[in-house]
N, C-alpha and C positions, 0 to 999 in steps of 0.2 A: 710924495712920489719919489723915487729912488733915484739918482742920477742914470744908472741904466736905463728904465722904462722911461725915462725923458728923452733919454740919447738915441732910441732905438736899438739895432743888433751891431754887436760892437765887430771892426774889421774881422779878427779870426771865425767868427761865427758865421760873416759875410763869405769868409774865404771856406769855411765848411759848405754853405750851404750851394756855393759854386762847383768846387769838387764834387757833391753827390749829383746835382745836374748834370757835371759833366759825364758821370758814370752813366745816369739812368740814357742820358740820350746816344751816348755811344753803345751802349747795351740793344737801346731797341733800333739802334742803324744797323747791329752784325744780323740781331732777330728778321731785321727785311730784308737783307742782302741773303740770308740764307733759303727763307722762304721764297725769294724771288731764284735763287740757283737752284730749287727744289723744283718750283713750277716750272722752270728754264726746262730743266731736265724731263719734268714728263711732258712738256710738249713735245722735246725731242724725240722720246721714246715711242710716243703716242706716234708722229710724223713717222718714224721708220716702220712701226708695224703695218700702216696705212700703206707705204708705197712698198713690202713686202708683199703685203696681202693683194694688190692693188695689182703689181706683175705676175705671182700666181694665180691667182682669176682668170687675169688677159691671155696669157701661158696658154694656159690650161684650154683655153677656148679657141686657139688656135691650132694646139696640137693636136687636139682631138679629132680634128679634121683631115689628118694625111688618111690621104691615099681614097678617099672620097671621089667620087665621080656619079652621076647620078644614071640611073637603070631604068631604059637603056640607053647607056652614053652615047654622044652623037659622034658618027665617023669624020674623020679628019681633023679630030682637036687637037689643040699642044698638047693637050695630056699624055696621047698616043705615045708609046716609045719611052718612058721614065723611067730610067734604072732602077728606082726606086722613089718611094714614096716618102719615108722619114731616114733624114742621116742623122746619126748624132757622132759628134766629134769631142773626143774624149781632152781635157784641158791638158796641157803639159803639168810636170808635176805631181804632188800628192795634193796640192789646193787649186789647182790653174781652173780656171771658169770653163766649162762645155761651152759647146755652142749647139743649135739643135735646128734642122731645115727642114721645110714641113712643103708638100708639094701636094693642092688635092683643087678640085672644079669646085668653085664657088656658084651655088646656082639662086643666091639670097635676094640676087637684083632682079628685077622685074622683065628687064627684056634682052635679056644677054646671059651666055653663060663665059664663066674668067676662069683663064687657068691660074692659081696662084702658088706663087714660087717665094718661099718666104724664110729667111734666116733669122733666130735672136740669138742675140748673145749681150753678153756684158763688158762693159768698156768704161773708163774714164775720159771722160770728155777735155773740153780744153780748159777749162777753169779747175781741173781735178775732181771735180766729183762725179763718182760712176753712174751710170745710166744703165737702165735696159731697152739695147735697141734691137730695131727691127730693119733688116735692111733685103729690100726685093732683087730678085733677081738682075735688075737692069743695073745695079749697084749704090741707087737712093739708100743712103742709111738716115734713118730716124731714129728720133730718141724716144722710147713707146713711156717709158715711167724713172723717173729721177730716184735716187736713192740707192737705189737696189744693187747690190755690191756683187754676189755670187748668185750662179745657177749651174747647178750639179744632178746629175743623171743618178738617182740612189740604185735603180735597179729596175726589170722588167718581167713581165708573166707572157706565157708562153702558153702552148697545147704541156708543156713538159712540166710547167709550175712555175714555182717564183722564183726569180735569178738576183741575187744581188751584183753592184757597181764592179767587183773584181771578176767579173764573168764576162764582160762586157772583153771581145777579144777585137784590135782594130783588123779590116778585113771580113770579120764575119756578116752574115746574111743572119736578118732575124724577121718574123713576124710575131710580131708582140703581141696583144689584146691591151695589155694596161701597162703604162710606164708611167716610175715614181719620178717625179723632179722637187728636188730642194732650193730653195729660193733664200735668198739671207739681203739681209738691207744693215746699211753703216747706221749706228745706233740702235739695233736692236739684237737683242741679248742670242735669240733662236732665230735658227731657221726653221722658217714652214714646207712641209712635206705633201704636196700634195699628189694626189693618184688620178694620173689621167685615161680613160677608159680612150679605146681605140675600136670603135666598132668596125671598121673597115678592114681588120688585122694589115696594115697598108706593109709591102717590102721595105727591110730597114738595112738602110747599110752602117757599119761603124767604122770611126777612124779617127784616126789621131791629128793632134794639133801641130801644123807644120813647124 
């Protein structure tokens, strides 16, 4: 037997075989750190479309309600006397968030009928991350869905047709049938567009953001 294969692996051989461990194992630490910033990433992604989709739903099931009152309405409700039925207030700016205020009789509860007076808008809360809240007329503000960064008035249908967002004049009087609202949440790439139908054609006032 050879003094090598007596002696076993001689130092430098020791010190090769240290080096390429040390390779393979810093190799497959970038390989899970990447894969772990990969999955990071689409749960993010995944999280934002959820609470996009999550505000246009909720949106949408609110606004479709103005100017609602049920036939034949009862004399002497708050409803009586409402300028209007839907305002929507146009953001300051070319990106400033709308706001949108929805005013119709909820007749869903069993032994009462509600007037409700209801505003959402978007806002960053106190820790900075924005929210879509809903705040009543008495001036409770709630946070209705976290994430959700923008909501933008694309445009509205009319007896005259379809009107896009730069049509939209503050001041004016509208009665709609369907209004587009866009919705956009932090981490997700698009905003979603949804088309909210107005069966009530409710009086819409428009105006600007003080």
């Amino acid at each position: 037997m050879s003094p090598r294969a007596r002696g076993g692996f001689t130092l430098l051989e020791a010190l090769l075989a240290l080096a390429l461990s040390a390779i393979v194992v810093v190799a497959a630490a970038r390989a899970l750190s990447g894969t772990r910033r990969a999955a990071d990433a689409t749960s993010t992604s995944a999280d934002a479309l959820l609470a996009r989709d999550l505000g246009a739903d909720l949106l949408a099931r609110e606004v479709r309600r103005a100017g609602y009152v049920p036939v034949p309405p009862p004399p002497g409700g708050a409803w009586e006397g409402w300028p209007a039925s839907l305002e929507l207030t146009l953001g300051a700016g070319a990106s400033g968030p709308d706001a949108i205020r929805v005013r119709y009789v909820d007749d869903r509860l069993a032994d009462a009928l509600v007037a409700r007076d209801l505003s959402f808008e978007v806002a960053v809360d106190g820790r900075g991350d924005p929210q879509l809240y809903r705040v009543t007329a008495g001036g409770s503000k709630q946070p209705l869905v976290g994430g959700v960064s923008g909501l933008r008035i694309s445009g509205w249908a009319d007896a005259r047709g379809l009107h896009s967002r730069s049509e939209l004049v503050p001041g004016a009087g509208l009665r709609p049938w369907l209004l587009l609202l866009a919705l956009s949440a932090r981490g997700a790439e698009r905003s979603r567009t949804v088309a909210v139908p107005l069966p009530s054609r409710p009086r819409t006032a428009v105006a600007a953001a003080p």
